[in-house]
N, C-alpha and C positions, 0 to 999 in steps of 0.2 A: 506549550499549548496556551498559556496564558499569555506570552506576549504574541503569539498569535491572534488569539479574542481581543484584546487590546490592539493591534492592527485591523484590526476588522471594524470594531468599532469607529476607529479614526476612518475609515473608508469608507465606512457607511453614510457617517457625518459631512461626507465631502460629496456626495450627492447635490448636485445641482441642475438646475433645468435652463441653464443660459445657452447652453450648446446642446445638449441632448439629455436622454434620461440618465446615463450613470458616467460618472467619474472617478477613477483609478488614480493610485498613484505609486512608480516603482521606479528604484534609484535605477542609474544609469548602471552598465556593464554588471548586469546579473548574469545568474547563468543560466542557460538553454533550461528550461523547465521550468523556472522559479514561475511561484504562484503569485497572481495580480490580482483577480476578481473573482468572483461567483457569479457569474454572469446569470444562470438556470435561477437561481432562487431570488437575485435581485431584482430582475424581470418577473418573478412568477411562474414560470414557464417548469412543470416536468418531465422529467427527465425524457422519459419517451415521447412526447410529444416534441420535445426537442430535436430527437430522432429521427423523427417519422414524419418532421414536416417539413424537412429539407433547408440544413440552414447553414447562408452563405457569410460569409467572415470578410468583407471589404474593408481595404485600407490604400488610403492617400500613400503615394508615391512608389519607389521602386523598391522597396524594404517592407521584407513581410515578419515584421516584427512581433507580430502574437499569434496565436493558434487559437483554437475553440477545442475542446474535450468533450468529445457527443458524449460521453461516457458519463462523464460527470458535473459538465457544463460548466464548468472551470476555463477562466481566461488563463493564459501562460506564456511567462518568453519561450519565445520561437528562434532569433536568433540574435547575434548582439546590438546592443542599443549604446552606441559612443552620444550620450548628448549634447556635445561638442561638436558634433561631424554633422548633427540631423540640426542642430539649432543657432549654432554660434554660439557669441553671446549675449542671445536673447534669456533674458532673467523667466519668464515665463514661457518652458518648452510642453508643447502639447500634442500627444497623437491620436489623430481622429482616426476612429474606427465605425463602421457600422453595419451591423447584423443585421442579416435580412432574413424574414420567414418566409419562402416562397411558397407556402401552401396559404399561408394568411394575407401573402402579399402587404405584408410589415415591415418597417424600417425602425429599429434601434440606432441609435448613435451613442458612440460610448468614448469618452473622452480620457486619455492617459498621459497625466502630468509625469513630466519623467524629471526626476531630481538629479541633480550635481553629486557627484564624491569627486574629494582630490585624488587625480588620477593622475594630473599633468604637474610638470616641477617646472617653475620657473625658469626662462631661458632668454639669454639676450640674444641677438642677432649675430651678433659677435660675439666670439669666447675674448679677442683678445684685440683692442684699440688704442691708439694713440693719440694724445691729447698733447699738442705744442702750447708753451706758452713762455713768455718774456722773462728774462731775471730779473726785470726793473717792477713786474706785476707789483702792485700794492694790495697790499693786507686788506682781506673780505674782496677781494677778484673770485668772480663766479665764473663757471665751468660747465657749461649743461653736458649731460652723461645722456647716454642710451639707455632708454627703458625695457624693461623686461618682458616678456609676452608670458601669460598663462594663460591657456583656451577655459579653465573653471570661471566660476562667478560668485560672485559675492565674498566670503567669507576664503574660499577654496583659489581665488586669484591672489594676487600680489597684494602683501600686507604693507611688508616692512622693506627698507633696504639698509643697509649697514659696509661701514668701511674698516680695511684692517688697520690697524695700530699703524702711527705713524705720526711724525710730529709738525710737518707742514702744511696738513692739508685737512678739513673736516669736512663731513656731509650734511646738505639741507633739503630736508625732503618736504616738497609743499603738494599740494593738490589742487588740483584744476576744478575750473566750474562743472564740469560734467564728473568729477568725483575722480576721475585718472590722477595717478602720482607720479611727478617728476624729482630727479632728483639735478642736483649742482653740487658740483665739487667748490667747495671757500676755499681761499689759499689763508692759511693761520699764520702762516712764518713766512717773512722772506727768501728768497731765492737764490743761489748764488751759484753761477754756471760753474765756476773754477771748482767750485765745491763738489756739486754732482749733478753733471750734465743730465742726469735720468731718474726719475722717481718710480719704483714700482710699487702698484695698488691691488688691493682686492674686493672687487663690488659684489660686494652679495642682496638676493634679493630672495625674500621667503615670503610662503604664502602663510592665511591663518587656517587651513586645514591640520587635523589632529590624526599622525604626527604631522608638522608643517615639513614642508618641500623647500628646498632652497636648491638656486641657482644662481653660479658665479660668471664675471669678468673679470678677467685682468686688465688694467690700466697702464699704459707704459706715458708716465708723464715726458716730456722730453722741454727742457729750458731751451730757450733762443734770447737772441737779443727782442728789443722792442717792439712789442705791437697792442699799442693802448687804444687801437677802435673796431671795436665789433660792427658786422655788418647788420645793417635795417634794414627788414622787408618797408617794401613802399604802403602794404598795408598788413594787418596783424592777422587777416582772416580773408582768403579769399572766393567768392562765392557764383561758380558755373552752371545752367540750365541747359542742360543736351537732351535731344529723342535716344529713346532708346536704340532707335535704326542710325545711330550716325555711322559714318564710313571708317571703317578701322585706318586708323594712319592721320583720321583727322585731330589739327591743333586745336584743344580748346580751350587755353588760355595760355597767361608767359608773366611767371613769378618777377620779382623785381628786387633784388637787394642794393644798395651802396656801403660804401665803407670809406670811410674821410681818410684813411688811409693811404701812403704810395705805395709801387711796386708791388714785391711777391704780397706784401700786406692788403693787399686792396684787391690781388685780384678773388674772386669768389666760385666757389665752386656750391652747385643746388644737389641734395640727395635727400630722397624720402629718410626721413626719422623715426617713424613708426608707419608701419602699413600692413593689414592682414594679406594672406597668403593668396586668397583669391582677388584683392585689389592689388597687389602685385603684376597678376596675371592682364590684366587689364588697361592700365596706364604705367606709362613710364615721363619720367621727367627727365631732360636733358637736363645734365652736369653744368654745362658752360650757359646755356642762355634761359635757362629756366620754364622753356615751353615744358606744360604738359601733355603728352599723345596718346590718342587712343590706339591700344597692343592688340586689343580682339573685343569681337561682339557684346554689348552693353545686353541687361536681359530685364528690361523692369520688374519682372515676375518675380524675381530670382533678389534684386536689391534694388528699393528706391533712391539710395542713396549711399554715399562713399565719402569717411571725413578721413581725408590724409595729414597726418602731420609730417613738416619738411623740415628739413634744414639749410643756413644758409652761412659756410665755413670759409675765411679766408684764408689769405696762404701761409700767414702763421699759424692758426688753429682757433681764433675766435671764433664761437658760431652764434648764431639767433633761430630760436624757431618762429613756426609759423604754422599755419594751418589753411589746407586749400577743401572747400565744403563742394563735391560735385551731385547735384540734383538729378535724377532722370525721371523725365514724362514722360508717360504711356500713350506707346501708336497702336493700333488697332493691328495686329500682326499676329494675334490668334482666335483662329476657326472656332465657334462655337462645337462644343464636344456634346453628341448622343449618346446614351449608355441607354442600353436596354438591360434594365435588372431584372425586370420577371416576362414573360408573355407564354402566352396561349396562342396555339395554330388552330384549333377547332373551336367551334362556338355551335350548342344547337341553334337551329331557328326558335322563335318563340322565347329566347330569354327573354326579361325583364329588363325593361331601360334603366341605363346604371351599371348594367355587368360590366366587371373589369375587364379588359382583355390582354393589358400591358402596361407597365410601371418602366417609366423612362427616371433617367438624371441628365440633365441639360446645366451645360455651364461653360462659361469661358472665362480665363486666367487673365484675361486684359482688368481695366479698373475704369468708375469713369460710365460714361454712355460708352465705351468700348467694350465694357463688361456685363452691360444692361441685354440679356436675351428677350426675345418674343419665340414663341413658339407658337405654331397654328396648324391646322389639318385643313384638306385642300376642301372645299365647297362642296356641298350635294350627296356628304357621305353619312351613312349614320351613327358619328361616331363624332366625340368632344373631349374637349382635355377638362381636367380636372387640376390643379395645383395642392400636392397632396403634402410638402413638408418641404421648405425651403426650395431644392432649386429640382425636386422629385415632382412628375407628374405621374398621374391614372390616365389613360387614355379608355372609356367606357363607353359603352352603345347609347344613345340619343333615342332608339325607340326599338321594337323588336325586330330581329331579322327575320325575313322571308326566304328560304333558298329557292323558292319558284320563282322570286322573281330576281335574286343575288347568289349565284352559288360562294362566290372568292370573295374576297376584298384583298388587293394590295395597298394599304393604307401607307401615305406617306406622308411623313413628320417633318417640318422644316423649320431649323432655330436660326435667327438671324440675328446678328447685335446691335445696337446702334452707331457703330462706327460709322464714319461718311472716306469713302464707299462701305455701306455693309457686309458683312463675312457673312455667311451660311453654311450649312451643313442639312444633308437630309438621311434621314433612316426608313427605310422601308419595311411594315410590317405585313406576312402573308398569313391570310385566315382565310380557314375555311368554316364553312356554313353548314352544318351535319344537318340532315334531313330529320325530322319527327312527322309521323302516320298524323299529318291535318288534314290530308284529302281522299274522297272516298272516289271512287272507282264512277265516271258517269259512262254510259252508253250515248253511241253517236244518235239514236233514236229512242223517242220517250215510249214509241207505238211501232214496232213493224207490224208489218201483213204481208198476205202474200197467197196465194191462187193456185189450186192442187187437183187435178183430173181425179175422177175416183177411178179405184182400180188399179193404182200405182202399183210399180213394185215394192216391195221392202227396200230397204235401202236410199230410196229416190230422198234427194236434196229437195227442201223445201224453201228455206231462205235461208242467210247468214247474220246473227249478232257479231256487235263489235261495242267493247268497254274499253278504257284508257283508265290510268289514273297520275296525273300529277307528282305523285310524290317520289322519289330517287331509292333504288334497290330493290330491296324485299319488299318496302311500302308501296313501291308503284307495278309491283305484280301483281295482274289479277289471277288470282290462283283456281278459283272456281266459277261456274258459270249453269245456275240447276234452271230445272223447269219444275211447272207444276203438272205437266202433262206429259209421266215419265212412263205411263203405260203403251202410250199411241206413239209418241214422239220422243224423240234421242237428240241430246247436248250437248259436244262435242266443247268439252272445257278449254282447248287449246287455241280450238281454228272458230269457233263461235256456229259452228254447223249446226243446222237441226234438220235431221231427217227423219222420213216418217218407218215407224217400225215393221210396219205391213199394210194391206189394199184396205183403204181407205172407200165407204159406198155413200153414195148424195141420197140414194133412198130413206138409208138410217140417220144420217145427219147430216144437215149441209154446210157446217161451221165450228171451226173451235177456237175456246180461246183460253191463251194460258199466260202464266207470270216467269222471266226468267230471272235470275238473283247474279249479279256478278259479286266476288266478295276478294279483295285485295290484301295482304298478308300481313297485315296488322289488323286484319277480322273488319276493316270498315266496307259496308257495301251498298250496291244499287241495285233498281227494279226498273225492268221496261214490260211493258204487254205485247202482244204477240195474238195476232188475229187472223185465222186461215179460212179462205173461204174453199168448199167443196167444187165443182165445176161436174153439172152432169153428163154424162157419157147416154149414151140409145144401147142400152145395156139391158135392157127386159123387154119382151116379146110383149105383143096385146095380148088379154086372153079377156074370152065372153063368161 
């Protein structure tokens, strides 16, 4: 428990806000569960709200390396992490993560340093090589040897190298400008073919991981007669600029050795001397003329750059290295990418300008104006983007919506780079407009009237109302339809009829008039008036 608190503490302390809010940090090839972060309390966030607000665990690339614990809000390995395979070696490996709260429509970014342990042992390319060399060689004649590969860093890669017991030959191990170690075999003692045509060696190389890893060579020295001139590259370093789109098979440059040497001694043969496994894959150098070819597709995304070290051996076994530096610039060869991380299909009418309705990420993997997006919403809509945290937008309303007069929106997003030609990509977002009771029920007339013989029957149609309402479903029923003249006259809530309930006489009155109510189903309603004139009939005899 306490070197627990003690790891937590150092974690806490590695919080930094360059990348995002929280920063983790967990050796390479743990195992399935191991604990990384407190994501819930580092955030703030508890535990049930955690829960209940729906949260999404995004991660860069095809490796779903951590997990989330709604339970306990616990970050953890999810599955193995080689940081050799995910980084190279890049001395600083990192994996960006970022939790999303889609009820808050929030972005975390949480950053996880993943550290080295020696895992790999030292290893040449060859177990087992042969080194020609003269019996007239003179005392301190150098030998360049093959270097070892370890995929660790730092401390956990190649320290040391060492040779076994032997009395003709010792080793010199120096270091290059960029910190790599070479080694050369000295010759200590003279040579003498008659004596022993062959010398066998043991090159060991160890790392400084605790315990250290070591990995061996065997050397088969083999004496010849004379060959006192090593071959010279024409220069010591040589330096290639290709597109990343060059055509596989194409030459992109041709190494150059001599050797003052005659015959088998002079002739030269070219072979990579050190090369990672994926530049391997990629260029190949011819043996005899020293072109080098492109094997398959360059990927700038993927590596700006490739330093090969060669070699350049004659036919007795002299060699010289060299070093060829190949550049790649970025063509515009990727579409900008839309990620919709959160959105809403409904919106009422009547929100507030601002409401969110959708959280994009927009990005493209080129560099450059080739990696430079624009994003924009097409004209005359009511809606704007917002830029909410690096390359995350808000897409929110510009003013209230109406669904009288917008039911849908099909809003579409369109990212484009600055490439010449420019890339695009578009996303299309569907929303609908939910109706809310804003309009109240009007009648086609603010005044009917209408002319009625006396002595009707019951029953007899007098005129027709008609109401409407604007609004969608339940709100735009009108559900009722009264009068104020329920004793005389009848309201047919459905059909808007009013007829009269019985004989109506011009003697008793020649006129009426009443109020009708239409009311629409969220209770909003209208009045019109209603004015019936009597019409009289020769319906009474004279009397004196």
């Amino acid at each position: 428990r306490r070197e627990r608190a003690l790891l937590w503490g150092v974690l806490v302390a590695a919080w930094e806000a360059a990348w995002g809010q929280l920063r983790y940090s967990v050796a390479e090839e743990m195992p399935k569960g191991s604990f990384v972060g407190d994501v819930a309390k580092d955030l703030g966030l508890d535990l049930p709200a955690l829960r209940d607000r729906g949260v999404q665990l995004m991660q860069e690339g095809e490796g779903q390396y951590f997990a989330l614990n709604m339970n306990t809000g616990h970050l953890f390995v999810n599955e193995r992490i080689d940081r050799e395979e995910i980084c190279g070696r890049k001395s600083d490996c990192v994996l960006k993560l970022e939790i999303l709260l889609q009820g808050q429509m929030k972005i975390y970014k949480v950053a996880v340093q993943v550290t080295d342990i020696n895992d790999n042992t030292p290893a040449f390319q060859l177990s087992e090589f042969v080194l020609k060399t003269s019996e007239t060689a003179s005392k301190g004649s150098r030998y360049l040897l093959p270097s070892a590969q370890d995929p660790d860093i730092e401390q956990n890669t190649v320290q040391t190298y060492a040779l076994s017991d032997n009395k003709h030959f010792y080793l010199d191990v120096q270091t290059g400008p960029d910190g790599s170690k070479f080694t050369e075999l000295v010759l200590a003692k003279a040579l003498d073919r008659e004596e022993a045509a062959f010398h066998e060696l043991v090159l060991r190389a160890s790392d400084g991981g605790e315990p250290a890893r070591t990995g061996t060579a065997r050397i088969r020295v083999a004496v010849l007669d004379a060959n006192d001139n090593a071959p010279v590259f024409s220069q010591a370093e040589y330096t290639v600029r290709v597109p990343e789109d060059v055509p596989v098979g194409s030459r992109l440059l041709t190494v150059n050795a001599t050797d003052a040497d005659d015959g088998i001694n002079s002739e030269i043969t070219y072979t990579f001397r050190k090369i990672t496994s994926k530049a391997s894959q990629l260029f190949n150098l011819d043996p005899k003329t020293g072109e080098l070819i492109i094997r398959s597709n360059l990927n700038y995304e993927e590596n700006e750059s490739y330093e090969l070290e060669i070699q350049a051996q004659d036919g007795a076994g002299l060699s010289t290295r060299g070093k060829i530096l190949v550049c790649i610039d970025d063509t515009n060869d990727n579409v900008p990418e839309i990620t919709v991380s959160s959105s809403v299909t409904d919106i009422a009418e009547g929100e507030p300008a601002g409401t969110v309705v959708a959280l994009l990420r927009v990005r493209d993997r080129d560099s450059g104006e080739n990696g430079e997006v624009s994003v924009s919403l097409p004209e005359g809509l009511p809606f704007r983007l917002e830029k909410s945290f690096e390359d995350y937008y808000r897409v929110v309303t510009s003013r209230e919506l109406d669904r009288e007069e917008v039911s849908e929106y099909n809003v579409t997003v369109r990212a484009a780079d600055g490439g010449s030609p420019a890339l695009w990509s578009s996303a299309v977002l569907a929303l609908r407009v939910l109706d809310v009771n804003d309009n109240a029920p009007v009648f086609a007339e603010a005044r009917y009237s209408a002319r009625l013989p006396e002595n009707n029957a019951a029953g007899a149609l007098v005129l027709r109302v008609r109401a409407a309402d604007a609004d969608w479903g339940q709100n735009a029923r009108v559900r009722d339809i009264s009068n104020s003249a329920r004793q005389l006259f009848s309201l047919d809530s459905r059909t808007g009829e009013v007829t009269v309930r019985g004989p109506l006489d011009y003697e008793e009155r020649k006129y009426y008039e009443a109020t009708v109510e239409a009311k629409d189903g969220g209770g909003l309603s209208a009045h019109a008036k209603v004015h019936i004139d009597i019409l009289d009939l020769n319906d009474n005899v004279p009397t004196l």
